[in-house]
LUMNU-283488 format. One record per residue (C-alpha): chain; y, z, x; residue number from 1. Coordinates in steps of 0.5 Angstrom, whole numbers. Last residue first. Example, Ala and Ser with C-alpha at 12.3 -4.5 7.8 and 13.67 -1.06 7.14 Angstrom:
<tidren chaine="A" north="-2" up="14" east="27" num="2"/>
<tidren chaine="A" north="-9" up="16" east="25" num="1"/>
% end
This chain:
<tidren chaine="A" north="-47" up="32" east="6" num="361"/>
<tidren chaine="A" north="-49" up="35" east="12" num="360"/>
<tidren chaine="A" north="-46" up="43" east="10" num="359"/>
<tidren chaine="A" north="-43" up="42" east="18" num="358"/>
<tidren chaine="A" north="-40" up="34" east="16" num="357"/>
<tidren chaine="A" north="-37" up="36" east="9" num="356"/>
<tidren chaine="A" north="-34" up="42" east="12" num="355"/>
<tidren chaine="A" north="-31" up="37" east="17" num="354"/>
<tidren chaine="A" north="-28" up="33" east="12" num="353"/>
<tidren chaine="A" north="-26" up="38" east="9" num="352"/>
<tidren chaine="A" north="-22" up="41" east="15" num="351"/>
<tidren chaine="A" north="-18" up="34" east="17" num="350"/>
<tidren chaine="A" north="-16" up="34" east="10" num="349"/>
<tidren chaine="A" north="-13" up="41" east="12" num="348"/>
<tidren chaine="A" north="-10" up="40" east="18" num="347"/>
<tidren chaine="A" north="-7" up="33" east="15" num="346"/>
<tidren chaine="A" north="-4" up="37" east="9" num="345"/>
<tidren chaine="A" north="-1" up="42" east="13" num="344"/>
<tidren chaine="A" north="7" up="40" east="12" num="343"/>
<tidren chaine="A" north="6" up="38" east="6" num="342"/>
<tidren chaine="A" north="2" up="44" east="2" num="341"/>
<tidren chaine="A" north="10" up="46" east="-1" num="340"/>
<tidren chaine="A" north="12" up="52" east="-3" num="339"/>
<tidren chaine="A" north="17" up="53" east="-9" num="338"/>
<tidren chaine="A" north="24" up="50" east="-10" num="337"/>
<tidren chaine="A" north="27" up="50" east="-15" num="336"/>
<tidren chaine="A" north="33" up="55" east="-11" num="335"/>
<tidren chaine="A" north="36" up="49" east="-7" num="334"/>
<tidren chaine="A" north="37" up="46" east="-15" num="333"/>
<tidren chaine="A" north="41" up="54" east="-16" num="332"/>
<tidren chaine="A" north="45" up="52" east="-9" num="331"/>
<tidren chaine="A" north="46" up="45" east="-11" num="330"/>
<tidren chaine="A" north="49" up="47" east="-18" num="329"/>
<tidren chaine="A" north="56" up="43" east="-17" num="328"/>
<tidren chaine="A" north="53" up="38" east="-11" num="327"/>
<tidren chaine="A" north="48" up="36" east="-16" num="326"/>
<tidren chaine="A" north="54" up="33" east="-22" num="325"/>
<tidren chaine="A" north="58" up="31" east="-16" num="324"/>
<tidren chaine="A" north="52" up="27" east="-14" num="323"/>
<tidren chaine="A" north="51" up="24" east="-21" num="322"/>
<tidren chaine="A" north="57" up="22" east="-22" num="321"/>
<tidren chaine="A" north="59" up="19" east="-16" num="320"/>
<tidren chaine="A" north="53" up="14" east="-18" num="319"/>
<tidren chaine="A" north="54" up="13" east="-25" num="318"/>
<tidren chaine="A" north="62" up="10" east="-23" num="317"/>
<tidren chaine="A" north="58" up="7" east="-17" num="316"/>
<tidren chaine="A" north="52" up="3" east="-20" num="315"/>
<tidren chaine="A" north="46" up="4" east="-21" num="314"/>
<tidren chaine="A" north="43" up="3" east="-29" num="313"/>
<tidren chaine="A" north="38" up="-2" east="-27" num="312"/>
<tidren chaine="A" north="37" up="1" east="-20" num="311"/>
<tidren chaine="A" north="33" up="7" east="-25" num="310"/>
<tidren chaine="A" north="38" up="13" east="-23" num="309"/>
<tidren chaine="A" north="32" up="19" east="-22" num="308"/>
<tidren chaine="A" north="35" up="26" east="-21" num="307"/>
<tidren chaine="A" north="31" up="32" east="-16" num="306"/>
<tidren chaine="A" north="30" up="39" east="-15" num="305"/>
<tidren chaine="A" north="28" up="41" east="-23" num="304"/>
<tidren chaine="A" north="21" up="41" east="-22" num="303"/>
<tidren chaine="A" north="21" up="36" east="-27" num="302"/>
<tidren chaine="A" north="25" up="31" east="-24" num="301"/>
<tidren chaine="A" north="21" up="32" east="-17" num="300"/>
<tidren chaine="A" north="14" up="29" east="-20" num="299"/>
<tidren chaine="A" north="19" up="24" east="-23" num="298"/>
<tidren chaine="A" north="20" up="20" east="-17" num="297"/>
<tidren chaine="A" north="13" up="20" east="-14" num="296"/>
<tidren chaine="A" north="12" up="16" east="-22" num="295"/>
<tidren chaine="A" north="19" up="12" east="-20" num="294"/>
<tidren chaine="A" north="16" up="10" east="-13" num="293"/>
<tidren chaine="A" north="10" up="7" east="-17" num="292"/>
<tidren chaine="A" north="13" up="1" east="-21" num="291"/>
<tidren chaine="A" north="6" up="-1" east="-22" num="290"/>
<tidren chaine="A" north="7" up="-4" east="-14" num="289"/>
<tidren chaine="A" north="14" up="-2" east="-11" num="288"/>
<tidren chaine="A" north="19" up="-8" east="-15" num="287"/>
<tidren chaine="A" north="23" up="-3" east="-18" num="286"/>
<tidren chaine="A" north="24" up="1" east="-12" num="285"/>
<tidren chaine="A" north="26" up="8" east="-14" num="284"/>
<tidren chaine="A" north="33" up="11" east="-14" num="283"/>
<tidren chaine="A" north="32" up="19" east="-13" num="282"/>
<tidren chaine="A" north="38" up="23" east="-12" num="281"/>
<tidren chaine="A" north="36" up="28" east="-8" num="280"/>
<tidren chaine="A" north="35" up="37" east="-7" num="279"/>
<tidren chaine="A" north="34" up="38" east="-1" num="278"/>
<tidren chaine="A" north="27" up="44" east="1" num="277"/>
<tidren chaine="A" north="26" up="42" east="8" num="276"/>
<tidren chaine="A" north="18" up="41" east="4" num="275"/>
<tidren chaine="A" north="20" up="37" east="-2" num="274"/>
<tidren chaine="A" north="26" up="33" east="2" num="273"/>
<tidren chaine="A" north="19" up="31" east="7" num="272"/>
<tidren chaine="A" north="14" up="30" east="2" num="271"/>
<tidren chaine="A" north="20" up="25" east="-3" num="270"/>
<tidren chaine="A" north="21" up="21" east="4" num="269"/>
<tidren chaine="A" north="13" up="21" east="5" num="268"/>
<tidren chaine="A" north="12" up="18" east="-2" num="267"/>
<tidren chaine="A" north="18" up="13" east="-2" num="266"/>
<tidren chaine="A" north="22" up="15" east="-8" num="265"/>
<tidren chaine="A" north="29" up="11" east="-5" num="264"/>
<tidren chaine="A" north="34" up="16" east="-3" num="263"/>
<tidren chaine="A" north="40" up="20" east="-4" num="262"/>
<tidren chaine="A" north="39" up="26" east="-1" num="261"/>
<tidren chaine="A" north="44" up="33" east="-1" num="260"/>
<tidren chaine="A" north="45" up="39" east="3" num="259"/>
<tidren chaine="A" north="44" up="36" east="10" num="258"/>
<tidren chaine="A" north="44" up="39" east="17" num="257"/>
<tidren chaine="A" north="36" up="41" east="17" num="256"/>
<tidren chaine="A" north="34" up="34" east="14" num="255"/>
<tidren chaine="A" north="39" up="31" east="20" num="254"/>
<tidren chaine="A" north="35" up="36" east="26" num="253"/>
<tidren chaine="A" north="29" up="33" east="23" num="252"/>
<tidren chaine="A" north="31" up="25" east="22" num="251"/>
<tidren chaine="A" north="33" up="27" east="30" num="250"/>
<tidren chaine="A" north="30" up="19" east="32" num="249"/>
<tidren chaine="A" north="35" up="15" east="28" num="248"/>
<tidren chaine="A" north="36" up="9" east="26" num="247"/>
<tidren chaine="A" north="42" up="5" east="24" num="246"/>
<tidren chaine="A" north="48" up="11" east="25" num="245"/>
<tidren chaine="A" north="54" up="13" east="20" num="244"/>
<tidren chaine="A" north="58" up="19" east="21" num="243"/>
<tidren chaine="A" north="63" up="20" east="16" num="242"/>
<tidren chaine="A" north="68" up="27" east="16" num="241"/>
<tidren chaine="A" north="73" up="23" east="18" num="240"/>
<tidren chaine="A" north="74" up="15" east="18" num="239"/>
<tidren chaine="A" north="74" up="10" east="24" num="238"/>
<tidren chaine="A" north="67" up="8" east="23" num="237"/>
<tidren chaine="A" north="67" up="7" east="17" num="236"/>
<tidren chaine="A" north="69" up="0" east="15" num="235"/>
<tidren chaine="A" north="67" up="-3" east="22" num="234"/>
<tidren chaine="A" north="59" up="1" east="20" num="233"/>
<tidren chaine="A" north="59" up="-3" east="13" num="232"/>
<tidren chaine="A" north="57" up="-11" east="15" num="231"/>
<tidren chaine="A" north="54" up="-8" east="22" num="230"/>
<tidren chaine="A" north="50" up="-4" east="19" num="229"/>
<tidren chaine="A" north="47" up="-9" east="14" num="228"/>
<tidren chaine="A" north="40" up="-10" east="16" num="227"/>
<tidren chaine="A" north="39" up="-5" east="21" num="226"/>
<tidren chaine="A" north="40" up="1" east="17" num="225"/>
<tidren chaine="A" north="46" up="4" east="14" num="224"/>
<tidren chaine="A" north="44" up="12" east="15" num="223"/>
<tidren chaine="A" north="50" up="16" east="12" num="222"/>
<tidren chaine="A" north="51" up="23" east="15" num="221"/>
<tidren chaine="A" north="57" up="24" east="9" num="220"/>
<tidren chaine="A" north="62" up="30" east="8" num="219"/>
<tidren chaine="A" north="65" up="33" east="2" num="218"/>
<tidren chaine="A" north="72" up="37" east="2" num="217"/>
<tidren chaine="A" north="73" up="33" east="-5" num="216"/>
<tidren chaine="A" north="78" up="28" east="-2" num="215"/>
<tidren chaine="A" north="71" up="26" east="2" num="214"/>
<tidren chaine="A" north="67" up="24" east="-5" num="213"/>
<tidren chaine="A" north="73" up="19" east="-7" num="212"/>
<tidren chaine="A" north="74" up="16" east="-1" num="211"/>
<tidren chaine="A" north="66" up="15" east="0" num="210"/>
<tidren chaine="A" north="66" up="12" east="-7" num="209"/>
<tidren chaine="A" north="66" up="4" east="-6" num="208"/>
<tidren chaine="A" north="61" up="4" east="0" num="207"/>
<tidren chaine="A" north="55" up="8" east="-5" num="206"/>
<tidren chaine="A" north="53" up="3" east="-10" num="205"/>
<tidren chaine="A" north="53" up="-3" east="-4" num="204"/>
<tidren chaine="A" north="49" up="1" east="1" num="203"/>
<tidren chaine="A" north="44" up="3" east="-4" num="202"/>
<tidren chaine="A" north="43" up="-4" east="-6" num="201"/>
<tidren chaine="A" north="43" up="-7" east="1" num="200"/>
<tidren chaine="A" north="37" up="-1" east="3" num="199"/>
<tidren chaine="A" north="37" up="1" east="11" num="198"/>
<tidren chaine="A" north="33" up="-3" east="16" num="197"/>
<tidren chaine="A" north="30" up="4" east="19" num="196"/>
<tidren chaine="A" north="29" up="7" east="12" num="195"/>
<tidren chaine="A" north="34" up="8" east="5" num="194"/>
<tidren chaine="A" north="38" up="14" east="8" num="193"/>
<tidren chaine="A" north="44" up="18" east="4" num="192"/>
<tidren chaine="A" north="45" up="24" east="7" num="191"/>
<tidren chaine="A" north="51" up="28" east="3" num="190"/>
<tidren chaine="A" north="53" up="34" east="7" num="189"/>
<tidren chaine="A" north="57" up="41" east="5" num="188"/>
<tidren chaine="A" north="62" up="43" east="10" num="187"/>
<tidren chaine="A" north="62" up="48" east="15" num="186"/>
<tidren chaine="A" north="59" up="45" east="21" num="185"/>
<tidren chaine="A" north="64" up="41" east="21" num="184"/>
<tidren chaine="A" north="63" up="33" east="22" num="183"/>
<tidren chaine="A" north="67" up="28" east="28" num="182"/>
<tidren chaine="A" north="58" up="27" east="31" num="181"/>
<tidren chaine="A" north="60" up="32" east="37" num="180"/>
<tidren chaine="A" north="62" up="37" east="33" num="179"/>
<tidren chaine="A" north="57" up="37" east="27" num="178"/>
<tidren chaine="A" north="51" up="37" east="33" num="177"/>
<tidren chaine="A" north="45" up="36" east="30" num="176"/>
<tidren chaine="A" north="42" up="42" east="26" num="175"/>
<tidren chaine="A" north="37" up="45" east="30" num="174"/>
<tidren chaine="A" north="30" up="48" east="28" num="173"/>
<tidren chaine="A" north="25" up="42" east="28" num="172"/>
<tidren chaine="A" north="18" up="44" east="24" num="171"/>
<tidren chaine="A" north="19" up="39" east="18" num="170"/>
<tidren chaine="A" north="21" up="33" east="22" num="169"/>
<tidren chaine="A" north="16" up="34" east="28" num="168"/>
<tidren chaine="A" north="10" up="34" east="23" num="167"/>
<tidren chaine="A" north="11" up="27" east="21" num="166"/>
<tidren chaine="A" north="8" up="28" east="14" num="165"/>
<tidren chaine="A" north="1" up="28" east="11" num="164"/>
<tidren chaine="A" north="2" up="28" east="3" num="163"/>
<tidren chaine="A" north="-1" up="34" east="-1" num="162"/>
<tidren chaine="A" north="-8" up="36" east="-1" num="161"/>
<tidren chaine="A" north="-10" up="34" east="-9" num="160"/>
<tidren chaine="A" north="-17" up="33" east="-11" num="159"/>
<tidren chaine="A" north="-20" up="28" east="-13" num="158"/>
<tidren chaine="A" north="-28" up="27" east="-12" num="157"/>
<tidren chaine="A" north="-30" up="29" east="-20" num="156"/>
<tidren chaine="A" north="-23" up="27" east="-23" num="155"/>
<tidren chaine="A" north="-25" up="19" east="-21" num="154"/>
<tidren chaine="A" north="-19" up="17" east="-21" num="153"/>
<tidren chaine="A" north="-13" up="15" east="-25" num="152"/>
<tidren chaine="A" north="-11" up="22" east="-29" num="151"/>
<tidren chaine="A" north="-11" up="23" east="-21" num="150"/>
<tidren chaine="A" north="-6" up="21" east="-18" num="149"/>
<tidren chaine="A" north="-1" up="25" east="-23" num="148"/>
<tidren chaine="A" north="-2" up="31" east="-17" num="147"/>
<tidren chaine="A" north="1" up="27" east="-12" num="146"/>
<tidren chaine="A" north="-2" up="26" east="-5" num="145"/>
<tidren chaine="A" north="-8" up="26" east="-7" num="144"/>
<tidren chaine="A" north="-14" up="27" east="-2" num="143"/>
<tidren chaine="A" north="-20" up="23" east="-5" num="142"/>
<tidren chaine="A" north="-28" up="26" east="-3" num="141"/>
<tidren chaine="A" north="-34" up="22" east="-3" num="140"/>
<tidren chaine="A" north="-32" up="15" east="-5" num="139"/>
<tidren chaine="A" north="-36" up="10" east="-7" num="138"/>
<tidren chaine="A" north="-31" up="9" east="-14" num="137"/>
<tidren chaine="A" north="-26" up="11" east="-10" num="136"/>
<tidren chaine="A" north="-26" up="4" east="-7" num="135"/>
<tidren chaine="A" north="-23" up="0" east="-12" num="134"/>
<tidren chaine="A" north="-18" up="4" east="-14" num="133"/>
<tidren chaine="A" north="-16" up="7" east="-7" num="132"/>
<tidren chaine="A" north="-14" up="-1" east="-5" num="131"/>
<tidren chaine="A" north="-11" up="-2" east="-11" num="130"/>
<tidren chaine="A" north="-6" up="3" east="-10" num="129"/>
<tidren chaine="A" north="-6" up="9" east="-14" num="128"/>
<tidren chaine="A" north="0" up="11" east="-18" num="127"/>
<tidren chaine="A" north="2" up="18" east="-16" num="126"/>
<tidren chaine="A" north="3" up="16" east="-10" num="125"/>
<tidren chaine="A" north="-1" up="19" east="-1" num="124"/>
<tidren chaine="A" north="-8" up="17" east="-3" num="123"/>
<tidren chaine="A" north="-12" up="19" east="1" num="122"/>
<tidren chaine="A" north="-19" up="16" east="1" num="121"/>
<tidren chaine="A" north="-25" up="18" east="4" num="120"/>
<tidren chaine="A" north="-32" up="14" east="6" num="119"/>
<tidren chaine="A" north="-40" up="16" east="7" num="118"/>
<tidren chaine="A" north="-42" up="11" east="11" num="117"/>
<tidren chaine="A" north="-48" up="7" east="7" num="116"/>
<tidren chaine="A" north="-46" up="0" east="10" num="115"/>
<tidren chaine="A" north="-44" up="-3" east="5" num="114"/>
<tidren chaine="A" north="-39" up="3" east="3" num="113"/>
<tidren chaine="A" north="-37" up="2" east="11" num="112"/>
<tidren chaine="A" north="-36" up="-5" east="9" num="111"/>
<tidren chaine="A" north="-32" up="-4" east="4" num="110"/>
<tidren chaine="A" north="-28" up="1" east="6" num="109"/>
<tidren chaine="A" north="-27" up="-4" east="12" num="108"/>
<tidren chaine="A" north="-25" up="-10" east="7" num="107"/>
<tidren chaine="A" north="-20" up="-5" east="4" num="106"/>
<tidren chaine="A" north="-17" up="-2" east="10" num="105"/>
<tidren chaine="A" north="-11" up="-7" east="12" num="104"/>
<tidren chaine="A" north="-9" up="-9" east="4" num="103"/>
<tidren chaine="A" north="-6" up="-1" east="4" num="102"/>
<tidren chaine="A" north="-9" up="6" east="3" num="101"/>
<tidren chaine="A" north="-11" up="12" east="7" num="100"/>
<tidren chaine="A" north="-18" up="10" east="9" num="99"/>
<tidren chaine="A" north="-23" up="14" east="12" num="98"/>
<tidren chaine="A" north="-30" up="12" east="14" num="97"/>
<tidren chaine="A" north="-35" up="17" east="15" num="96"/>
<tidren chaine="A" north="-40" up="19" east="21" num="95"/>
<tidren chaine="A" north="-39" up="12" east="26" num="94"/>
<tidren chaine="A" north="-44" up="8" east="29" num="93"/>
<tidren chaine="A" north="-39" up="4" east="34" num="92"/>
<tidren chaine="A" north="-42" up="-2" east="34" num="91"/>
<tidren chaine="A" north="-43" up="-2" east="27" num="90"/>
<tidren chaine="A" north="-38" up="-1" east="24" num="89"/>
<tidren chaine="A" north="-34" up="-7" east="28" num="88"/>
<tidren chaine="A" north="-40" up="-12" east="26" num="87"/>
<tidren chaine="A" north="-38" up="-10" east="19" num="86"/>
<tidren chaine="A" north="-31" up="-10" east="19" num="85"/>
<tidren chaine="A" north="-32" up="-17" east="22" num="84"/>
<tidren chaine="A" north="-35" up="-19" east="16" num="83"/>
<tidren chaine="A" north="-31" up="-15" east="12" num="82"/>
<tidren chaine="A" north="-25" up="-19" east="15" num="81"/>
<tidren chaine="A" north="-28" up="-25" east="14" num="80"/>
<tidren chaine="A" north="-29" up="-24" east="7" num="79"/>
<tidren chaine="A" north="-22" up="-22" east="7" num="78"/>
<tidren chaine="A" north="-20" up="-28" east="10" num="77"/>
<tidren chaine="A" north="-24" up="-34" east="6" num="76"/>
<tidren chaine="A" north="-21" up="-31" east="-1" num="75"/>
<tidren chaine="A" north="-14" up="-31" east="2" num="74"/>
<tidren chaine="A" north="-13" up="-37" east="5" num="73"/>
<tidren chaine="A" north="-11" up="-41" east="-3" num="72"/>
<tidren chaine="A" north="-7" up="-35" east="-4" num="71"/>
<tidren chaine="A" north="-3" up="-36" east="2" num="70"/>
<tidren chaine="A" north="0" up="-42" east="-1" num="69"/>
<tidren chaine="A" north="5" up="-37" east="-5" num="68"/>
<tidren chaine="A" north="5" up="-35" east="-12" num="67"/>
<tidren chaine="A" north="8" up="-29" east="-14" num="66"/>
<tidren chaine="A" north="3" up="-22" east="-13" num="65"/>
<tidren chaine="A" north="1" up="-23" east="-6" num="64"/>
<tidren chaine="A" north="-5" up="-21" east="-3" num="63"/>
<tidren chaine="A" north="-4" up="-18" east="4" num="62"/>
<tidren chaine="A" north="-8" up="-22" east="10" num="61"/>
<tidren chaine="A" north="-13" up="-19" east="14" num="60"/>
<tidren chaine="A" north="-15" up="-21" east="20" num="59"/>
<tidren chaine="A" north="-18" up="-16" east="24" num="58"/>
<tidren chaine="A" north="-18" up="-11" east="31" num="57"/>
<tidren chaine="A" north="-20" up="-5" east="34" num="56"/>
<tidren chaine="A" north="-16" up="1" east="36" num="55"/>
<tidren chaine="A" north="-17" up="7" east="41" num="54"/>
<tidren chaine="A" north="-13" up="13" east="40" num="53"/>
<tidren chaine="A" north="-6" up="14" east="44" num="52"/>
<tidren chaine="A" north="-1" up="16" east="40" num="51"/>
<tidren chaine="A" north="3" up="10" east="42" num="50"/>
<tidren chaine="A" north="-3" up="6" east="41" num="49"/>
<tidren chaine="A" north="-4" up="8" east="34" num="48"/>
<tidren chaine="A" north="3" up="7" east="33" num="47"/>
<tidren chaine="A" north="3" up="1" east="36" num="46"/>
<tidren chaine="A" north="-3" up="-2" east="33" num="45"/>
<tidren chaine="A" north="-2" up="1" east="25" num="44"/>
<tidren chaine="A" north="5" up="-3" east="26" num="43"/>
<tidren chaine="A" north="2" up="-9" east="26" num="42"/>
<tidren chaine="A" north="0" up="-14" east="33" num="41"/>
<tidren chaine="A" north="-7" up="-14" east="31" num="40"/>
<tidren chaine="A" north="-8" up="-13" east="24" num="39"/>
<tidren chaine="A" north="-13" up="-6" east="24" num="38"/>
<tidren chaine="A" north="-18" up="-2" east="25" num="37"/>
<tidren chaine="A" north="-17" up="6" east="28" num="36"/>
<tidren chaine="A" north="-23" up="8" east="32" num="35"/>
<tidren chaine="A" north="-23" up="15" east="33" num="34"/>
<tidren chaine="A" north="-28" up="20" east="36" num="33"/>
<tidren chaine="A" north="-28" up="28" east="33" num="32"/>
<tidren chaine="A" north="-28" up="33" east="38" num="31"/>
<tidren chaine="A" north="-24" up="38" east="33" num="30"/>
<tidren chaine="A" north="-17" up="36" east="36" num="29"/>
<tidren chaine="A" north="-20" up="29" east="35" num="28"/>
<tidren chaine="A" north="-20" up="31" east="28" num="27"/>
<tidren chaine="A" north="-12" up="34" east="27" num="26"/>
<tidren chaine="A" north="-10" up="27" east="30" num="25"/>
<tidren chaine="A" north="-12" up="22" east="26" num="24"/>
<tidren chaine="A" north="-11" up="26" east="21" num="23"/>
<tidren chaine="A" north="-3" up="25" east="23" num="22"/>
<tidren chaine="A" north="-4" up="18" east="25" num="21"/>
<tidren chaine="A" north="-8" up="16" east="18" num="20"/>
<tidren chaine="A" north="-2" up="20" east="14" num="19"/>
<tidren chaine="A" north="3" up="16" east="19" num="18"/>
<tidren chaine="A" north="0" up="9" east="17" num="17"/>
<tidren chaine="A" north="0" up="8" east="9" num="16"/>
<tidren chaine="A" north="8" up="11" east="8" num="15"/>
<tidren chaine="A" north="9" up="6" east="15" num="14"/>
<tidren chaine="A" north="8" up="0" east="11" num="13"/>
<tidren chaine="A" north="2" up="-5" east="11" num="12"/>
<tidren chaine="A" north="-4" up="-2" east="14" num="11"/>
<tidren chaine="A" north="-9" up="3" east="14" num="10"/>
<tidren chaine="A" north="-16" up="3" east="17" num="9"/>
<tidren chaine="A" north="-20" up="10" east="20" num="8"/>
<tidren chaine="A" north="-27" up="10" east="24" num="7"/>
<tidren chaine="A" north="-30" up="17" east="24" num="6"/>
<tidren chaine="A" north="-34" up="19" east="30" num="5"/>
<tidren chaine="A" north="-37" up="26" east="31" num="4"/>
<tidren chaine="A" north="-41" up="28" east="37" num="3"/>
<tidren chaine="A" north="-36" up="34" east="38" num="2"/>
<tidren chaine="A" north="-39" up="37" east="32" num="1"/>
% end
């Protein structure tokens, strides 16, 4: 089936990009022929480009939920882009289009469904987004990242695959090196991260217990992120048993040195932690769409390897608490955890779609 060709579309944030990259790649490696549609000079141009696979270009503009003058624009963009999807689809002629969520793949899942091309969806939160919603309808498989996804989808077509995670995280071996980052390789470790800018919220719950957390023999691999690094890293930078960083790229060799994770609840963090086995403190963020960084979070609560502090309740008292609490049983939360299909959704995913082509469907 070299003769295959399947446009994919996401966009927006990386927990919509990285899945499309990561199946992506699993189909081209079985011959299939890729074109990735997206904004032009987005997040999905570069990673797509970076990981090499062909990509075309639309306008498509995000639909705010507060009141901006960007709404009166909206309608008259989204039905060019569906136009210009349309032209796209149709000069490339492919076999199915897959979309992974996000405003970006809307109006080419739409076209595709205009233009009879057989569409599947994955859906990487427990809550689908609206895009996933509106095209499930039309779609002939829908791959759930999280099981809940699917008391609000079509039952007959969702199935649940796991999320499609960055595969050089999970398969890393080494730990980073504790001497030369002034740690001991020895100790338990607190991994505090809220993406590459960093979370303000988080940072400023966890700066005022860091004193408190050392003098118990705890030590603490602190990512700020780039917004406030400055602001926090000159009050740390000289303290032992701390080593603070702004963006990373040995996420992997970090998730193997760690024994504890305070994060927000995206759905790929919560994929990675789940398949390196780390217990977390999960801080969902409030203002994720139909507060679904909650919903991701409280999959992980019930599998007992996770506690949920809503941002309402966060502050450092309550915060302290809580980590102390895990670090207390964390060889038995360690213990909670099962096996996890994360690490080869993007494989299978790719391997249904497959299928689907060989019984032709």
């Amino acid at each position: 089936m070299k003769d295959k060709k399947i446009i994919i579309a996401a966009g927006g944030t990386g927990g919509h990009i990285i899945p499309a990259i990561s199946i992506a790649k699993e189909l081209m490696k079985e011959g299939v022929q890729i074109l990735f549609v997206g904004n032009s000079n987005s997040m999905e141009q570069k990673l797509a480009e970076k990981h090499e696979i062909d990509f075309a270009e639309i306008n498509v503009q995000k639909f705010y939920r507060k009141i901006t003058f960007a709404h009166f624009k909206f309608p008259f963009k989204l039905i060019k882009s569906i136009i210009d999807s349309k032209k796209i689809i149709r000069d490339f002629k492919p076999d199915a289009f897959l979309g992974t969520g996000g405003f970006v793949s809307g109006p080419v899942g739409y076209a595709a469904h205009l233009l009879k091309v057989p569409i599947f969806l994955q859906e990487q939160n427990s809550y689908p987004g609206a895009t996933t919603k509106i095209l499930s309808k039309y779609a002939a498989k829908i791959f759930l990242g999280n099981h809940d996804a699917k008391k609000h989808l079509p039952k007959k077509n969702a199935v649940y695959s796991g999320n499609p995670i960055n595969l050089n995280a999970v398969i890393e071996k080494d730990t980073i090196d504790f001497e030369k980052l002034g740690l001991k390789a020895d100790s338990k470790k607190i991994f505090l991260f809220g993406g590459s800018q960093g979370s303000v919220v988080l940072n400023n719950a966890f700066f005022p217990i860091i004193d408190d957390i050392l003098k118990r023999g705890f030590e603490i691999i602190w990512q700020i992120g780039s917004f406030s690094f400055n602001e926090f890293y000159h009050k740390v930078k000289d303290r032992d048993g701390v080593y603070t960083f702004d963006f990373t790229n040995e996420i992997g060799k970090i998730y193997n040195s760690v024994d504890l994770a305070i994060a927000r609840a995206g759905a790929l963090s919560l994929a990675e932690l789940e398949t390196k086995k780390i217990p977390a403190i999960l801080i969902p963020l409030p203002t994720a769409a139909e507060n679904h960084q909650y919903f991701n979070a409280l999959e992980l609560k019930e599998k007992n390897v996770a506690d949920i502090i809503e941002q309402k309740d966060l502050d450092p008292v309550i915060l302290k608490d809580t980590i102390f609490k895990m670090l207390d049983k964390i060889e038995k939360l360690k213990n909670n955890f099962t096996s996890t299909v994360h690490a080869n959704a993007a494989k299978n995913i790719a391997g249904t779609i497959m299928n689907y082509f060989a019984k032709g469907e």
